[in-house]
C-alpha positions in Angstrom: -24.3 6.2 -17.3 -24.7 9.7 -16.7 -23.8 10.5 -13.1 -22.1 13.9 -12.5 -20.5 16.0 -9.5 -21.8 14.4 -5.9 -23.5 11.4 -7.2 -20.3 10.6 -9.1 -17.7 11.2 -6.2 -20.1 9.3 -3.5 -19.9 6.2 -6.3 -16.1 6.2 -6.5 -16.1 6.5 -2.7 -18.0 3.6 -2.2 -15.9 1.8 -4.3 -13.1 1.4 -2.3 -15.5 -0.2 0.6 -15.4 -4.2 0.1 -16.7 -3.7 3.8 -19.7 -1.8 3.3 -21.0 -2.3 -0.2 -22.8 -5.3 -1.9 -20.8 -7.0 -4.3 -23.4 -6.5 -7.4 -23.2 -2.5 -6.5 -19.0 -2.2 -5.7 -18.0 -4.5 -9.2 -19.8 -1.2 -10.5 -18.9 1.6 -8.8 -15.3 0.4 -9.1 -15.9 0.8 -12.7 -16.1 4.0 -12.5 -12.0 4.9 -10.9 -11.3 4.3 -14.3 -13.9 4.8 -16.3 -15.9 7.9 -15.3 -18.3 9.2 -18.2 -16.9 11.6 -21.3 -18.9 14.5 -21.4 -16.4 17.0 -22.9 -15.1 16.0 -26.5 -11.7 17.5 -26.9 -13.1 20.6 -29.6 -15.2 21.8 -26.8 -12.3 21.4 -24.1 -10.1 23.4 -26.6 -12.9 25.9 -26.9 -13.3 26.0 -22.9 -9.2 26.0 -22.3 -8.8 29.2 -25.1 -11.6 31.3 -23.5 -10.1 30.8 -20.0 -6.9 32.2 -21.1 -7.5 34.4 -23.4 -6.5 32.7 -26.7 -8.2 33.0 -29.8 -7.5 29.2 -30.2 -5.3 27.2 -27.7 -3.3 25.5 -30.9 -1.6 29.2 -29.5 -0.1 27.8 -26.6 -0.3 24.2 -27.3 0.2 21.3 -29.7 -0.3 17.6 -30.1 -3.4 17.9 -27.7 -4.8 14.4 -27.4 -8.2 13.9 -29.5 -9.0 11.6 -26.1 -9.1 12.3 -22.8 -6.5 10.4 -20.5 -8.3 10.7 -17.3 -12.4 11.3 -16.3 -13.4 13.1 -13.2 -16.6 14.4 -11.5 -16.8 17.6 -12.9 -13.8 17.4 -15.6 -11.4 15.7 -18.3 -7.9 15.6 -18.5 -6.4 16.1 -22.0 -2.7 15.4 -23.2 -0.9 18.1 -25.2 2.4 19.9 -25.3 3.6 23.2 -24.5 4.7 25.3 -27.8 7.1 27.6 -26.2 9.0 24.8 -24.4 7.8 21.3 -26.1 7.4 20.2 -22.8 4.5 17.6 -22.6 1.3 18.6 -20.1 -1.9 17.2 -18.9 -4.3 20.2 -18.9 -7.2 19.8 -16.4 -10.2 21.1 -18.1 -13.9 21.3 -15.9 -17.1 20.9 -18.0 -18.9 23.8 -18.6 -21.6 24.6 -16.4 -20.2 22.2 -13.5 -19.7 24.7 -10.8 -23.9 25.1 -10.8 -24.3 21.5 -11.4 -22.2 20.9 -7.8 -24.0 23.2 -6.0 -27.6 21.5 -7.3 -25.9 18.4 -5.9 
């Protein structure tokens, strides 16, 4: 499965349409709610995450970061880790490299 960006969103959409969409087409878009592609392993989404703000490495500002993503999105991956001034635990939202052009190719 490689769908990305639009074709990825329009698949989730469809989805949620028992009304609209064969049942051999719906059993696998509704596969991908949960279960959208990992395109990001967590040493590149560190990499991303420390560039964007300015870190040298993000171990910085955070700790415990999750070697798996919790959630999968269109253009993105959400990643588990915890703050190191505060210990407080956040997800950190990180979007794939490159997926601002790949959306507007969509």
């Amino acid at each position: 499965l490689r769908l990305r960006g639009y074709y990825l969103k329009v698949a989730q959409f469809f989805s949620m349409r028992d009304d609209y969409v064969p049942k051999q087409y719906l059993d696998w878009a509704k596969k991908l709610q949960a279960e959208a592609p990992v395109a990001l392993d967590a040493e590149s989404a560190k990499r991303c995450v420390a560039k964007e703000l300015g870190l040298g490495r993000v171990e910085e500002a955070f700790k415990d970061w999750s070697s798996k993503p919790i959630g999968s999105a269109s253009i993105g991956q959400v990643y588990k880790a915890r703050l190191r001034s505060t210990g407080e635990d956040v997800a950190i939202k990180v979007q794939m490299p490159g997926a601002e052009r790949l959306f507007r190719v969509d």
